[in-house]
N, C-alpha and C positions, 0 to 999 in steps of 0.2 A: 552358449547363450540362447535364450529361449527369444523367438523371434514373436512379434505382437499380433495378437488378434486386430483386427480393422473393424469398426462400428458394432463392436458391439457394447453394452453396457456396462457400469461399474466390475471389472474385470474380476475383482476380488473384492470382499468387502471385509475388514477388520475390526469394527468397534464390537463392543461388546453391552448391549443396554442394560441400564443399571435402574430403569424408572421405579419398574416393583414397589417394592417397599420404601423407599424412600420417598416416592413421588404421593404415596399414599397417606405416609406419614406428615406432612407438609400440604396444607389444603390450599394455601393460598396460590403454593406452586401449581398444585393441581387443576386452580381454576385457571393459572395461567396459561401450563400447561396442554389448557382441553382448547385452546385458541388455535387454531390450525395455524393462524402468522407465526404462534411462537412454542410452536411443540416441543421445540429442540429442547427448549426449557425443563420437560420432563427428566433430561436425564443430569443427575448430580454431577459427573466430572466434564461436562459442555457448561454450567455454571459455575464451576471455579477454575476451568481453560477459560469463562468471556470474564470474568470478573479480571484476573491476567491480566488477558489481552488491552481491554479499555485502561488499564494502569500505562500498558505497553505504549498503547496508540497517542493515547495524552503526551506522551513525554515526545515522541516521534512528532507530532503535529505540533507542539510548544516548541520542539527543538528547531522543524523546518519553517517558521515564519519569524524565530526570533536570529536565526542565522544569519539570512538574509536582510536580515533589518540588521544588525548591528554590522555589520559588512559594508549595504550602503549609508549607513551615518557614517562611515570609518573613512570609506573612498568615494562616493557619489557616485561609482562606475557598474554601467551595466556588463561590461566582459568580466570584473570582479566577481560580481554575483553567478555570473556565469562558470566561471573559475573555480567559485567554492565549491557549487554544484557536483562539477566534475572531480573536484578532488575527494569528495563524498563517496563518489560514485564509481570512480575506477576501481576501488577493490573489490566489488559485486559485480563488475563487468572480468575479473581477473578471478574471483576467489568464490563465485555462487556456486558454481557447479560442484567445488569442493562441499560448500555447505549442505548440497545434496547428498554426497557422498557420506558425511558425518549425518545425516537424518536419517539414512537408508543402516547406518552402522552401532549408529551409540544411541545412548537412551536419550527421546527427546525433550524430557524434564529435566535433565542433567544442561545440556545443552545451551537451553534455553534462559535456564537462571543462572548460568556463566556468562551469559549474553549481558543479560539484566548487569550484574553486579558493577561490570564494565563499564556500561550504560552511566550506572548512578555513581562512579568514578569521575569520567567523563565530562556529565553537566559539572560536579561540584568545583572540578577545577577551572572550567570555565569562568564560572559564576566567583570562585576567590577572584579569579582575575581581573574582571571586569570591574569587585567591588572596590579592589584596591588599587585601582584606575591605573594598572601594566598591561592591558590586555593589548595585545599588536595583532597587526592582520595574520602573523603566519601560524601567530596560536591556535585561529579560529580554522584556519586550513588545517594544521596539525591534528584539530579534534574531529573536523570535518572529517579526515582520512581514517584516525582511528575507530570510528563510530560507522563508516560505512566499511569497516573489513568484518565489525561486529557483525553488523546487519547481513553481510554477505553470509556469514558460517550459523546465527542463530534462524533467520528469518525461514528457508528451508523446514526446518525441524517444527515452527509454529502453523505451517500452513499444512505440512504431511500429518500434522497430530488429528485435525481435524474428522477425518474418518472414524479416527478409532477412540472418540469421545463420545460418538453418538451411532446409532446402527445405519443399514445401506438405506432408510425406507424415510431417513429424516434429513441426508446430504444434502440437498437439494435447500431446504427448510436453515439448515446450520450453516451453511455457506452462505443464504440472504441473510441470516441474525447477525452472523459475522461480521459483513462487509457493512449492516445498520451499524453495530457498535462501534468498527472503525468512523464512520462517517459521524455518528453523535459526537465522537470526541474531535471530529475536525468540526464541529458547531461552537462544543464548549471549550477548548482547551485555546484556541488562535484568537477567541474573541476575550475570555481572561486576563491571556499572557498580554492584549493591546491594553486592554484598562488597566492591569497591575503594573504595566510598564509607565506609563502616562500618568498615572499615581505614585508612581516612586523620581520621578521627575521629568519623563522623556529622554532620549540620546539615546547616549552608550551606557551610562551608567542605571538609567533604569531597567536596563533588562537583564543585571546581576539578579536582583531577588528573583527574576523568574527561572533561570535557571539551577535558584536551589530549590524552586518550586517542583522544575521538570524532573530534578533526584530525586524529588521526592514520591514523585509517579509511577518510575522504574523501579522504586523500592519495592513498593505498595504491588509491583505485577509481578515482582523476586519471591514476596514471600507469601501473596497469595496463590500463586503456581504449585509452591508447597504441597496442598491440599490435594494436590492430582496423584493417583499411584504411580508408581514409576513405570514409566513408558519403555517396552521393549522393543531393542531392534528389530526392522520387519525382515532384515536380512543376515546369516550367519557373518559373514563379511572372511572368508573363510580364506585360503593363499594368495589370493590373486591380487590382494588389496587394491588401492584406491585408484591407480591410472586405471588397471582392469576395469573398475564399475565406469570410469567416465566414459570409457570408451563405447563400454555395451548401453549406460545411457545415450550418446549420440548417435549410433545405430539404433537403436529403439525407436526412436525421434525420427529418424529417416527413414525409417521403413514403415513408419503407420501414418500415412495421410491426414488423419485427422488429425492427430495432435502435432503436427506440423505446421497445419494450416491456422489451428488455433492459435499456438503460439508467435506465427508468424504476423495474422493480425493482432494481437497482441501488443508484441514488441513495435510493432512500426507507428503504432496510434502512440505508445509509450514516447517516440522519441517524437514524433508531429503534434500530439496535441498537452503530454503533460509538462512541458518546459513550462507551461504559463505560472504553475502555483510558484518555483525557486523566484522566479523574475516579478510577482507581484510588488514586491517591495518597491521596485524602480517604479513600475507602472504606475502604483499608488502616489506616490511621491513624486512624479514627473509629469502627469497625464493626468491625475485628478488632483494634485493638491493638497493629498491627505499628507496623514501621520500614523501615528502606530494604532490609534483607537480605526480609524479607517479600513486600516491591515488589516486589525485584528474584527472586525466586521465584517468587511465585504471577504475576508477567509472562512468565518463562520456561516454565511450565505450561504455557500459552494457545498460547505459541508450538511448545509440543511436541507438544501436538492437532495443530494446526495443522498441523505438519508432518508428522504420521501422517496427516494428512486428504489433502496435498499428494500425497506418493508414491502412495496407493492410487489417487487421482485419475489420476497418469500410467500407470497399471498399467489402468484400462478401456479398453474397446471404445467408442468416437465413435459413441455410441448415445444415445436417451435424455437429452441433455442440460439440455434446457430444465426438463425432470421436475427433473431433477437440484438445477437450481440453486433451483427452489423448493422441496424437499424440506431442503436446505441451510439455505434462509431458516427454514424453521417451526423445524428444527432450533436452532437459533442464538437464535433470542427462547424457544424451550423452556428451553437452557439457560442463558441470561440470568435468566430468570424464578427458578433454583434460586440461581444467583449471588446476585441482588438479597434472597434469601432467608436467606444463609449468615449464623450469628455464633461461626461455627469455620472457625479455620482449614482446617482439613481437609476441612473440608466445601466450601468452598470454594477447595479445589485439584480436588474430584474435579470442582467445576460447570465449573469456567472450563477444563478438560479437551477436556471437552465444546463449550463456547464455542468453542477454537481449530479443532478440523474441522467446524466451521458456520462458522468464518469462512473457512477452507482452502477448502470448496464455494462458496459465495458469490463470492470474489475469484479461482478459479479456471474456472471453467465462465462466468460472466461476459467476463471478457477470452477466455475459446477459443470464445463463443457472435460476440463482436462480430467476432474475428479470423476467421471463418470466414464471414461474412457481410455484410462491410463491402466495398466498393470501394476496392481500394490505391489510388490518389488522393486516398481523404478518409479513409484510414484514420489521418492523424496529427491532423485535426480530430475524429473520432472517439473517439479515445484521450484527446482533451484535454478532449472530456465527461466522460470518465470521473474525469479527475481533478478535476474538481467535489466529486466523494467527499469528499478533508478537508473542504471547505468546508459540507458537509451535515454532517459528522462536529463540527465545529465548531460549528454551528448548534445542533446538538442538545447535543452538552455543556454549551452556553451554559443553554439551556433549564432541561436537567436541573439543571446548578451554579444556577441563581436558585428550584428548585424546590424541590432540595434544603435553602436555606438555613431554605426553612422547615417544611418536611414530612418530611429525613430523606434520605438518598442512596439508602439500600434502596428508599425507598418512589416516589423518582423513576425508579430505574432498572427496578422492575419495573414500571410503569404505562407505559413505553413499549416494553418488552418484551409485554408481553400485547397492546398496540398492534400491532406486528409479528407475532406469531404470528395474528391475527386478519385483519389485510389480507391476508398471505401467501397463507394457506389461502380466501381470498377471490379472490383469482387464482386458485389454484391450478384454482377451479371455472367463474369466467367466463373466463379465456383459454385457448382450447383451441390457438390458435398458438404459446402460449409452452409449453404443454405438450409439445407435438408435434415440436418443435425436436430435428434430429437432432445 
């Protein structure tokens, strides 16, 4: 096993740009294209990977606010919501790193729309359930668990494709357009799924039609993915099969400082500041009063930060980054701390404002710090660390939902909130490698 370079740049680069003639042929692309925010746009198969993706994210953001809502209409309980979470989320805390191992192995168009088909399985059974009013809590757990083993073996393969959709000179650029178009679909897909709910009658039973909505999402990123060539392994995957790769993935990992450090603030904001999106449901419902159009509002809020955070992110200079993404973290448990505080609405549109471009920095400077400094050979074992995230995400909502049952949602979500801004700024002063990170 080849052991890691330390600090230096995009170790290896894989894409292969396809602007040429195509970009040429298409003026409107072109004009798009010549925008420095959205150059990624020049190349053809980064526009049928986002076109994908936002099918992708839609049905993930429709899935993760209508979960939680039909859970707490079902028990009223915040350890419930807490519950689901984790049962989401154990098979990506158990089964990511494999998904690394199949990103680094098999073709990741292959992969990906086996992912998808599952996906749009998945909602639709959900949504018979619901509409023919059998739906019980262990169904939603059941689909909970099925859907996060997906997410643990496809999500890998979507984030390693990344590089090699676009050349070394736009990563930076495709990684912010990226993380905008997840975040456009946490604007439009939470705020929908609330009114299409609330329009089909409220409860349990209006949020059947949304989840043959969200199949309908996962279809739409199945067959538009199609249009991508098929993606070759970046690695022969040759005797030693797959313990072999995990293992030289986690020495990999231990031996380069930086992507240690990356991922380890990473993971730990994952588990202190992202419980809050699973547990909104209660929050809204117990602390402000709302209902599903509320949810689905003040989710679309979070995702419109968010995505003002995303764009200005693809708009800097690859400077500064590591500053960056810890400036992002203090950010993010700052505005958590006014979230966890709010008993107005509107007071709590302006927090979680804020929340979404702390979380836009965080999930964005994170994957362009690792993509810039990982080794293409373990970059799909890399990526599958990362998606440990739900599983920390889960962990913590867990926490918080048994914390909350008896001290208060407010009072759990700010006490690991001020957790977070405290460790942060606590790197912020002993690590001067992750500071320094260009």
């Amino acid at each position: 096993m080849r052991l890691p370079r330390t600090g230096g740049p995009l170790a290896q680069s894989t894409g292969t740009t396809r602007a040429g003639s195509a970009l040429r042929s298409n003026p409107v692309t072109a004009r798009v294209a010549a925008l420095p925010t959205f150059a990624s746009f020049g190349e053809r198969d980064f526009r049928w990977f986002y076109l994908a993706m936002l099918g992708q994210m839609a049905g993930m953001n429709i899935q993760l606010v209508m979960r939680g809502y039909v859970v707490f209409e079902i028990t009223g309980s915040f350890a419930a919501l807490g519950g689901i979470a984790l049962a989401s989320a154990l098979p990506m805390l158990f089964l990511g790193v494999l998904g690394g191992v199949l990103a680094d192995r098999a073709p990741k168009k292959v992969v990906l729309q086996v992912g998808q088909f599952v996906s749009v399985l998945t909602a639709l059974g959900v949504g018979i359930l619901i509409l023919t009013d059998t739906i019980v809590l262990w169904h939603l757990f059941a689909a909970g668990a099925l859907q996060g083993i997906t997410m643990a073996l496809m999500m890998p393969s979507r984030q390693a494709m990344i590089p090699e959709v676009v050349g070394r000179d736009l990563l930076m650029n495709a990684v912010a357009l990226n993380s905008a178009g997840m975040n456009l679909m946490r604007v439009l897909a939470p705020a929908a799924a609330g009114f299409l709910t609330a329009a089909a009658g409220g409860g349990v039973i209006g949020a059947g039609p949304v989840y043959m909505v969200m199949a309908g999402t996962y279809f739409f990123a199945m067959v538009t993915l199609a249009m991508l060539p098929r993606q070759e392994a970046a690695s022969s995957g040759s005797a030693r099969g797959g313990l072999g790769d995990l293992r030289d993935g986690f020495v990999y990992v231990r031996h380069d400082p930086t992507i240690l450090i990356v991922l380890a603030v990473t993971l730990l904001s994952a588990f202190l500041a992202m419980p809050y999106i699973q547990l909104l449901p209660g929050f809204v419902k117990d602390v402000l009063d709302g209902g599903p159009v509320e949810l689905g509002l003040l989710t679309a809020v979070s995702g419109g930060g968010a995505l003002f955070g995303a764009l200005v992110i693809a708009s800097l200079p690859e400077r500064r980054r590591g500053l960056l993404l810890l400036l992002s973290v203090v950010g993010l448990g700052a505005s958590l701390i006014l979230l966890a505080g709010s008993t107005a609405f509107w007071f709590a549109v302006i927090a979680i404002v804020f929340v979404g471009i702390g979380t836009a920095g965080r999930q964005a400077f994170s994957q362009i710090l690792l993509h810039s400094y990982v080794e293409n050979e373990f970059r799909g074992r890399v990526m599958a660390l990362m998606m440990l995230q739900p599983g920390m995400m889960a962990l913590g909502a867990f926490v918080i939902g048994v914390v909350a049952e008896r001290a208060g949602i407010d009072i759990a979500m700010g006490a690991l909130a001020i957790g977070l801004v405290g460790i942060a700024a606590f790197i912020m002063v002993a690590s001067p490698r992750l500071r320094r990170l260009e």
